[in-house]
C-alpha positions in Angstrom: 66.0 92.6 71.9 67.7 93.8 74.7 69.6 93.0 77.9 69.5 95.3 80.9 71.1 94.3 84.3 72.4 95.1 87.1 75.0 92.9 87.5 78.3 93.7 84.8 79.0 90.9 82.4 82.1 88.7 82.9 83.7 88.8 79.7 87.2 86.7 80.8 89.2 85.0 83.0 92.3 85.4 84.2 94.4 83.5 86.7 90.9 82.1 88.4 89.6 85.7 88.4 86.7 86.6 86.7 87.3 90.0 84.2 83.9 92.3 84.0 83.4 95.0 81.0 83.1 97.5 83.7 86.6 96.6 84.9 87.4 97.2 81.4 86.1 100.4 80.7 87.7 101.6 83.8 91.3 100.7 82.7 90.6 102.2 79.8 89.4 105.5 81.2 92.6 105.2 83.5 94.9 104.5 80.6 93.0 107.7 78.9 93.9 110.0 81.8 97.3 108.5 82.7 98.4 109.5 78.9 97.0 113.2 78.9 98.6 113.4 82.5 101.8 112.5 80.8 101.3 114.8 78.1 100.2 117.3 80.5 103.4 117.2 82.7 105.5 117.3 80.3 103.9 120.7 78.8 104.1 122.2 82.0 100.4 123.0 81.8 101.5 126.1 79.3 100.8 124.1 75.7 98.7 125.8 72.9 96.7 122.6 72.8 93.2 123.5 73.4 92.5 120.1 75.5 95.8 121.6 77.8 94.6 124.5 78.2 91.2 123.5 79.0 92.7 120.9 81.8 94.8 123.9 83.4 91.6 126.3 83.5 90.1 123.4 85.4 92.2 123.0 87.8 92.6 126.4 88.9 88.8 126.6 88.9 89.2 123.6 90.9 91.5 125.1 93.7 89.4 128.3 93.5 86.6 126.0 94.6 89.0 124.5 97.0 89.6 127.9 98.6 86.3 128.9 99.0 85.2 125.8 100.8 88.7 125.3 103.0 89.2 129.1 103.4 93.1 127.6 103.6 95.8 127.4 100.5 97.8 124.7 102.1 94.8 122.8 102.9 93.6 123.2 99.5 96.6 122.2 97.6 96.8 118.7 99.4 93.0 118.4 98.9 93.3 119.6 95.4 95.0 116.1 94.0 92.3 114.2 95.1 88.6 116.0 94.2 90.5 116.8 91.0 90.8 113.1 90.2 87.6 112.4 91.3 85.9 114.8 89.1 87.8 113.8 86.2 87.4 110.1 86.4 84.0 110.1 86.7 83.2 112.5 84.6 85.3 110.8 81.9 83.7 107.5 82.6 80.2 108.9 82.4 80.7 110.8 79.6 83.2 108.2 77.7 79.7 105.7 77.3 77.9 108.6 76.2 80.4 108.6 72.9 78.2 107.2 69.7 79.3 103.8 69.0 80.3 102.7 72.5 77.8 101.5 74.1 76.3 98.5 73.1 78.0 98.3 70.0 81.2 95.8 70.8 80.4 92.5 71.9 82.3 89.3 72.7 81.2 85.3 72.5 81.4 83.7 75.4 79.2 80.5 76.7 76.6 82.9 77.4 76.0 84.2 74.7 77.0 87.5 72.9 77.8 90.1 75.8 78.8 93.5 75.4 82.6 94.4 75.7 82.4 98.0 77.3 79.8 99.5 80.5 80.0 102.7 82.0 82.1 102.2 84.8 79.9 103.7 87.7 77.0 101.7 86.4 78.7 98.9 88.5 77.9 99.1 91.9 81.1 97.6 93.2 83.2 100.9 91.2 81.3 103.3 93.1 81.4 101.7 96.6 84.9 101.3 95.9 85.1 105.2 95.4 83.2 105.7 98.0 85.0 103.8 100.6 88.3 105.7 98.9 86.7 109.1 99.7 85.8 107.9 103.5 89.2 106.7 104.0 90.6 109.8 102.7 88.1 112.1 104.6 89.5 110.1 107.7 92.7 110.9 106.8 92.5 114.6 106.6 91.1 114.3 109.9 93.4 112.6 111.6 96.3 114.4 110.1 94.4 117.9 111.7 93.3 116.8 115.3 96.1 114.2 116.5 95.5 110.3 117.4 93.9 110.9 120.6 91.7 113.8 119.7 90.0 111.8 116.5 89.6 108.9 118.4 87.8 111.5 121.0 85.2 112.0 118.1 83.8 108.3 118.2 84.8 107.1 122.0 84.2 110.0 124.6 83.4 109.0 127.7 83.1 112.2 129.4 79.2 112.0 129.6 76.3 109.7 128.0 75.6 112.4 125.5 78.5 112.7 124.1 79.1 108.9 124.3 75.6 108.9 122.3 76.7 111.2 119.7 79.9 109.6 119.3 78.2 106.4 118.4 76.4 108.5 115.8 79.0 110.4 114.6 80.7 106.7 113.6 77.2 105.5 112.3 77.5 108.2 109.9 80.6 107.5 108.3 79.7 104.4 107.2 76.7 105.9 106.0 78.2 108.3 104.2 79.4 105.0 101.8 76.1 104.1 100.9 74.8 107.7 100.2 78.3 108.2 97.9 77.8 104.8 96.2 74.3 104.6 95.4 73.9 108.0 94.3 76.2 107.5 91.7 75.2 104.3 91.0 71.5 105.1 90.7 71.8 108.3 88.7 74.3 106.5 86.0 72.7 103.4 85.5 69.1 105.1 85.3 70.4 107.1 82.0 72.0 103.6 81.1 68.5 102.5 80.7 66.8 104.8 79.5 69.3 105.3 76.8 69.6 101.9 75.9 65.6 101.6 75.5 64.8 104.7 74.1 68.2 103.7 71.1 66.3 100.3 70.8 62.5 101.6 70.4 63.1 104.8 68.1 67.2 105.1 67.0 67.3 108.0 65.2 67.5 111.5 66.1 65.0 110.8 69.3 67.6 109.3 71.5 69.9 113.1 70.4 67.8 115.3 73.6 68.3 112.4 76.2 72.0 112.3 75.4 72.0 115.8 75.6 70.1 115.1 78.9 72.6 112.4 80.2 75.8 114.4 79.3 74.4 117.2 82.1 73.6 114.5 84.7 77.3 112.9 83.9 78.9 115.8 84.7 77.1 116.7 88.0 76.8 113.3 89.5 81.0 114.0 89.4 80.6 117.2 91.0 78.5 116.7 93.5 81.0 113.3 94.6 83.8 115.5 94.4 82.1 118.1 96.2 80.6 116.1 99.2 84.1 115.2 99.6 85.7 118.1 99.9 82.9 119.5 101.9 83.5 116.5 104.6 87.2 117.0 104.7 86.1 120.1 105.4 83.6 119.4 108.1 85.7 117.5 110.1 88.5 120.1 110.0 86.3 122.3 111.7 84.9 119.9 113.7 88.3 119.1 115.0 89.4 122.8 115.4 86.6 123.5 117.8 86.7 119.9 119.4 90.4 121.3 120.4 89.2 125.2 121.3 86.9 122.6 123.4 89.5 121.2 125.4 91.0 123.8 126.0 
């Protein structure tokens, strides 16, 4: 039998706060990265190791990306940090559950019964708001740091006319949209292959389950594009929005 919701498992307490499997997995992800980080660093990016190599190639692909979207260098290389992480936190959290043997297969006793030690990260709903309320905050930064105090503030409160009073109420209705689309979207996708794996592992568990892993390793890796993408597109967006808000007032 098995035991599908949405809500993570709390697997232990600590200090009056309760620990979830999600939580979990995503220190372990972070551990993951912090170590190749290290090892990266300390290679200089230039080691023979084929998992080095294949982290620099992704990162100039990355500010080649970067580029094409910003049509800026400098831009790009302070964008570049944060889409890079993005990408390669999700990715490795989606693709880290995919890994046979992980999921589902270490539990823990608790009052509750048997619950499972490890869950994909972004099959928590609180992870991917809490990425998604990181990329808004950094989208709002990158604008900020472009226009000026007074001209960003312009964006949400201008006065000048109802219209643009009208649109300016929009324009702040749609950042905090822009948290739900990120959150859910992620949420949705991941949890959906979850599922499906889950079910399809528990009804036929051999060689079956092989095409929708297959499946689910594609979906992984896009869902982290496409949130690394939409946020460098935004940053973007409001760039421009701010250049020509200034050629504007001008």
């Amino acid at each position: 039998m098995i035991n599908i919701g949405l809500k993570p498992e709390y697997i232990a307490t600590v200090g009056g706060v309760g620990i979830t499997n999600t939580f979990v997995t995503s220190l372990l992800v972070s551990l993951l990265l912090i170590v190749f980080s290290l090892i990266f660093a300390l290679k200089g990016g230039k080691g023979k190791n084929i998992i080095i190599k294949s982290i620099s190639v992704l990162l100039f692909e990355f500010l080649n990306l970067t580029d094409s979207v910003t049509g800026d260098r400098k831009l790009s290389k302070k964008i570049l940090p944060l889409i890079a992480t993005f990408f390669i936190f999700i990715v490795t959290a989606n693709l880290l559950a995919l890994i046979p043997g992980f999921l589902g297969s270490f539990y823990i006793k608790t009052s509750a019964g048997q619950i499972p030690l490890l869950r994909s990260p972004n099959s928590d709903l609180t992870t991917t708001v809490a990425l998604a309320i990181f990329s808004v905050i950094a989208i709002q930064f990158f604008s900020l740091q472009s226009l000026g105090l007074k001209n960003y503030i312009g964006r949400f409160l201008n006065f000048t006319n109802p219209i643009k009073f009208i649109l300016g109420f929009f324009e702040m209705l749609s950042e905090g949209v822009k948290i739900l689309s990120f959150s859910f979207r992620l949420f949705g996708n991941i949890f959906a292959g979850e599922v499906l794996l889950l079910v399809i592992a528990f009804l036929v568990p051999y060689i079956i389950p092989l095409p929708f892993m297959i499946l689910e390793v594609f979906v992984g890796v896009i869902q982290a594009f496409i949130f690394a993408i939409l946020t460098l597109t935004f940053i973007r967006t409001s760039t421009i929005q701010n250049l020509e808000s200034e050629k504007t007032n001008k």
